[in-house]
N, C-alpha and C positions, 0 to 999 in steps of 0.2 A: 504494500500500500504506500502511494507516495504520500509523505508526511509534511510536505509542504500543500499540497491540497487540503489536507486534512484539517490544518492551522486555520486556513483560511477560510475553511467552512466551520471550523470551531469559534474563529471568530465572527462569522455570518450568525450564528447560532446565538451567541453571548451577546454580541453588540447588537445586531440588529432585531431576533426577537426578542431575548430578554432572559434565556436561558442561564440555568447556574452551569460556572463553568465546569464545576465538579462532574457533574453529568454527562457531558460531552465525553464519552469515550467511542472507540471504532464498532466494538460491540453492543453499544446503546440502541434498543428501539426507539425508532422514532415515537412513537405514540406511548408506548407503556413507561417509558424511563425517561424522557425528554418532556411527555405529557404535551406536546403539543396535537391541537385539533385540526380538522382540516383547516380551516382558514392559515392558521399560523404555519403550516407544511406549504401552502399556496406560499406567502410570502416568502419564507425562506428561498424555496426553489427559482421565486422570482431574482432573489438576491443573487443565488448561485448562476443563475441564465446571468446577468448581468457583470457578476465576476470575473466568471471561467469563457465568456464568450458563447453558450452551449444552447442547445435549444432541447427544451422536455416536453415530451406528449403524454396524454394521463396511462398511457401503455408502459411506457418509463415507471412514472411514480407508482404501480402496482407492485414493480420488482425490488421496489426500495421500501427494506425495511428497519435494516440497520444506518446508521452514520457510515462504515465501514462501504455497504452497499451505494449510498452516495458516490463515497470516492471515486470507487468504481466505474460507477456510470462515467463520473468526470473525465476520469485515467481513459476510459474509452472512447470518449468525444474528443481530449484533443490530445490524443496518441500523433 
């Protein structure tokens, strides 16, 4: 997992929703352990299109269930 993605969505996480940063780990579900709802998963994702340059369809965000799985996707788009 590249661990400069991972920073930068950890601070996507913490700064922009509002996340503890304690929480933010690569194994974290999005939903049960980060707690956020759909609306705030919208956001994020919007932050992360906006970061990483990427584009996500709700087909994408089905497969993302970890932070880790994020990456992922990332690491995949701009390979």
């Amino acid at each position: 997992m590249n661990n400069d993605i991972f920073e930068k969505l950890k601070a996507i996480a913490v700064n922009q929703i509002g996340i503890d940063e304690d929480k933010v780990k690569p194994e974290s579900d999005i939903i049960k352990d980060l707690g956020l709802d759909s609306l705030d998963i919208v956001d994020m994702l919007m932050y992360v299109e906006e970061e990483f340059g990427v584009s996500i369809d709700d087909g994408d965000v089905a497969e993302m269930k970890t932070v880790a799985d994020v990456v992922k996707f990332i690491e995949s788009q701009t390979a």
